[in-house]
FITIZA-510293 format. One record per residue (C-alpha): x, y, z negated; chain; residue number from 1; residue in three letters. Coordinates in steps of 0.001 Angstrom, whole numbers, plus 500000, padded with zeros to 6 digits. Layout:
BEGIN
xx;yy;zz;rovo;balum;marke
X;Y;Z;A;NUM;Ala .
...
This chain:
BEGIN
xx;yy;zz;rovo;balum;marke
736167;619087;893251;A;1;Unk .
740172;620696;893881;A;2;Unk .
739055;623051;891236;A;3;Unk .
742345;625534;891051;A;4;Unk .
741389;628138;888431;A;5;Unk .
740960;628205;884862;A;6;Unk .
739167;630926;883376;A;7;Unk .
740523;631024;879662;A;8;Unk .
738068;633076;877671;A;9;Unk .
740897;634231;874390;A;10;Unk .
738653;636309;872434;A;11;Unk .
735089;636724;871506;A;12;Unk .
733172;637818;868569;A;13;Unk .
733758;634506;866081;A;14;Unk .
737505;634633;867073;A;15;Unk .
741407;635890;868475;A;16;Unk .
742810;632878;870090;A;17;Unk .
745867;634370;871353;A;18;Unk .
749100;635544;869326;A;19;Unk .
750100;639654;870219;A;20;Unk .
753184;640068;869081;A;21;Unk .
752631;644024;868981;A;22;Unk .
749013;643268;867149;A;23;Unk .
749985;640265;865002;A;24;Unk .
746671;640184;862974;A;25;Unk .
744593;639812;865877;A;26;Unk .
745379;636165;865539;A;27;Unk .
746122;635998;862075;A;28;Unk .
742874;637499;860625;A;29;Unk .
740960;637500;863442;A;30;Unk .
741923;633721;864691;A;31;Unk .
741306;632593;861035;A;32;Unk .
736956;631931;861966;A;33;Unk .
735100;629902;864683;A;34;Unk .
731169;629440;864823;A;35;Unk .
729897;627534;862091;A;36;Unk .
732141;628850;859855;A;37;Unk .
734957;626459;860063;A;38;Unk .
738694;626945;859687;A;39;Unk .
739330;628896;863110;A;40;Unk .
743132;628826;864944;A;41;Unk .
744604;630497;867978;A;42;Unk .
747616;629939;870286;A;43;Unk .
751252;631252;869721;A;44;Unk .
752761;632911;873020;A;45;Unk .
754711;629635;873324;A;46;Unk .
751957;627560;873315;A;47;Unk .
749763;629661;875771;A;48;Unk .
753016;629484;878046;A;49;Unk .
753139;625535;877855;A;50;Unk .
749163;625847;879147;A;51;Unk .
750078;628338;881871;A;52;Unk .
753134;626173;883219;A;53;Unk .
751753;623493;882925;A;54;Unk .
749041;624837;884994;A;55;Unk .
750849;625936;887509;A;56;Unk .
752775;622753;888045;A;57;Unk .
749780;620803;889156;A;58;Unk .
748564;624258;891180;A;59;Unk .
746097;625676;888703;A;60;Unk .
746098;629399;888230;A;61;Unk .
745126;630371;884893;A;62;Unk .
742727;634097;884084;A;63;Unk .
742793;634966;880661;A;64;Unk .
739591;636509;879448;A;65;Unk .
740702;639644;876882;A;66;Unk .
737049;640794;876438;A;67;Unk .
735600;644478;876170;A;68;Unk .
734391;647150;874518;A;69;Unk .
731946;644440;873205;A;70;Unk .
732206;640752;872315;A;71;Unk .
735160;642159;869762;A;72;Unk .
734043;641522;865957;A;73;Unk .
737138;639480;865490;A;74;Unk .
739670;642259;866562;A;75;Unk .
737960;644451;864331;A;76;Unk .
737859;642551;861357;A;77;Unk .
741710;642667;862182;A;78;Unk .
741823;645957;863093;A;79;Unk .
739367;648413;861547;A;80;Unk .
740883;651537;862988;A;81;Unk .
739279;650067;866237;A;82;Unk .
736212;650992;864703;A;83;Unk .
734428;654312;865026;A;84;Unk .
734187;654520;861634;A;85;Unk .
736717;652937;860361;A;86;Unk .
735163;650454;858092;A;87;Unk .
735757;646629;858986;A;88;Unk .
732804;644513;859512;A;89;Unk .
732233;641514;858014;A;90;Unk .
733312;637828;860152;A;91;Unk .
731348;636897;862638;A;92;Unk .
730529;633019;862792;A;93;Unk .
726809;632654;864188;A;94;Unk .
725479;632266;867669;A;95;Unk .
723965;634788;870428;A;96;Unk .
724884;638155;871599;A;97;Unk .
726562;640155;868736;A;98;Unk .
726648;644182;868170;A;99;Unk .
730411;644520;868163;A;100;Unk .
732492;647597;869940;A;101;Unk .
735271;649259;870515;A;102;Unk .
735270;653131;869890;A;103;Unk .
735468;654201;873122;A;104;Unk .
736267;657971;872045;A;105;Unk .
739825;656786;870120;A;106;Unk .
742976;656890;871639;A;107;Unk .
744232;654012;869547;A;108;Unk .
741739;652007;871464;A;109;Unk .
743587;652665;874578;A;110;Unk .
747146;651853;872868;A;111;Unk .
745718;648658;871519;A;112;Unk .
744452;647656;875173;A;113;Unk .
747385;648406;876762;A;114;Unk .
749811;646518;874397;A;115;Unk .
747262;643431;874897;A;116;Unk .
746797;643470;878463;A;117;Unk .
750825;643988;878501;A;118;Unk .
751464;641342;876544;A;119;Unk .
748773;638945;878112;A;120;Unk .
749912;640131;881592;A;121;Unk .
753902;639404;880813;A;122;Unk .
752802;636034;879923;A;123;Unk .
750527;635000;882995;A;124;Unk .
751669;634455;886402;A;125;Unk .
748424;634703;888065;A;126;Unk .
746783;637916;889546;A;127;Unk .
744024;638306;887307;A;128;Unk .
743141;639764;883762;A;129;Unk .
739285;638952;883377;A;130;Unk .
738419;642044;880546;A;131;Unk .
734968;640194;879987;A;132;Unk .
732610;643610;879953;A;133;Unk .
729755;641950;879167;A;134;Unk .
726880;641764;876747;A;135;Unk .
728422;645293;875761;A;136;Unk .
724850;646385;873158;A;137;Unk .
726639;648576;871100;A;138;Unk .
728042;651250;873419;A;139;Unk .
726144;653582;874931;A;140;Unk .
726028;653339;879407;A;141;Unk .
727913;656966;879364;A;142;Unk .
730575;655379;876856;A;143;Unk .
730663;651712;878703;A;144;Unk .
731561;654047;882320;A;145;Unk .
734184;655951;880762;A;146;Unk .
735553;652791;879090;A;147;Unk .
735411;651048;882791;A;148;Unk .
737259;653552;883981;A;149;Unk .
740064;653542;881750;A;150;Unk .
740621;649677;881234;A;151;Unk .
740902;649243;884989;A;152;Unk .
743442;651670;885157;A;153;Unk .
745277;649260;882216;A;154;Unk .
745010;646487;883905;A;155;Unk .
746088;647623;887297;A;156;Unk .
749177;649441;885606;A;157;Unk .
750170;646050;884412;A;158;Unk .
750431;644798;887952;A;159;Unk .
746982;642575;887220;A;160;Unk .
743816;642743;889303;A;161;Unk .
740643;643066;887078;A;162;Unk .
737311;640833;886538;A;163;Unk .
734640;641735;884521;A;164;Unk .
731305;640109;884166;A;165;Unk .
728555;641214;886438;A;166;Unk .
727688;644098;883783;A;167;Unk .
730509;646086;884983;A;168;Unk .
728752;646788;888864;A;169;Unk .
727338;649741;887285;A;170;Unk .
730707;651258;886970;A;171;Unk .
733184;652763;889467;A;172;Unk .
734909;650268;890310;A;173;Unk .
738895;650390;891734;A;174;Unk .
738833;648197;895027;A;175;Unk .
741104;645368;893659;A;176;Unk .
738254;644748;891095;A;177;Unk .
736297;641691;891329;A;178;Unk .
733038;641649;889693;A;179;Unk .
732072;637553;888466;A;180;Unk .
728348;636904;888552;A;181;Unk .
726481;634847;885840;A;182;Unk .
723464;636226;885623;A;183;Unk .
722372;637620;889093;A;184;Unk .
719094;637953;888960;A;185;Unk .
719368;640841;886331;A;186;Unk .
722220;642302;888474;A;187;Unk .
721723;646680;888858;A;188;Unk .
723711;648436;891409;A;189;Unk .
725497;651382;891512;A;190;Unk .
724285;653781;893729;A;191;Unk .
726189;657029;893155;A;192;Unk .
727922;658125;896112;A;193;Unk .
731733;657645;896776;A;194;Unk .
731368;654704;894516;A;195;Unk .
């Protein structure tokens, strides 16, 4: 097939598979579960460089997947000041679409983005940072926009173009940002002008 991407999803709900050196228990609490329940595990920056390189020597570009304001019960369990209220929530371990978010009102959120997608960026060759986007229940469409807003302006800042599952259309998007279709059947538009 000459397949020459690899889209690396790193975090989810049931886990942090990555090592941030500026957010250390990201991987450390948040990399300890994995579906099922099971003993969980995530990369160190040395080993996610070995999988980029070698990558790249047989012409494979690699897009990390750093996924948000939803999909991010594992950062929080790690990081309750993430939280709105500041209260950890229990591991995550099950199946299906879970009610996780980033507060979207905090500064610290923005800090703790930019350190990631810093980190992640330093460390990946490639153009893209896929910021995931999707399934995002448990933040309101007038928090996901404003959230939209700032994470592409992260992303580009760190010399990265942005993906985003299809969710992310409704949002004004900067013109290096690609939007990746997996469900586009349900896909909505958006329609306000100058967008």
């Amino acid at each position: 097939y000459k397949l020459n991407v690899l889209h690396l999803g790193l975090t989810n709900d049931q886990g942090w598979r990555l090592m941030i050196d500026s957010w250390p228990n990201l991987a450390l609490v948040g990399g300890e579960t994995q579906v099922g329940g099971g003993k969980g595990g995530y990369y160190t920056q040395g080993e996610y460089a070995d999988i980029v390189a070698y990558a790249g020597r047989r012409s494979i570009t690699i897009v990390p997947e750093i996924n948000a304001p939803g999909h991010t019960n594992a950062a929080l369990v790690a990081y309750p000041e993430l939280t709105c209220d500041g209260i950890a929530p229990q591991p995550f371990t099950g199946t299906g679409i879970h009610t996780s978010s980033l507060c979207v009102d905090k500064d610290i959120t923005y800090t703790f983005l930019d350190d990631v997608i810093g980190e992640v960026a330093a460390l990946t060759p490639g153009p893209y940072i896929h910021c995931g986007g999707d399934e995002a229940e448990a933040t309101s469409e007038a928090d996901y926009l404003k959230f939209m807003d700032r994470i592409q302006e992260i992303v580009a800042k760190h010399g990265k173009r942005m993906i985003g599952w299809d969710e992310i259309a409704i949002s004004k998007l900067q013109p290096t940002t690609v939007v990746q279709f997996w469900r586009p059947g349900q896909m909505r538009l958006n329609l306000r002008p100058g967008v």
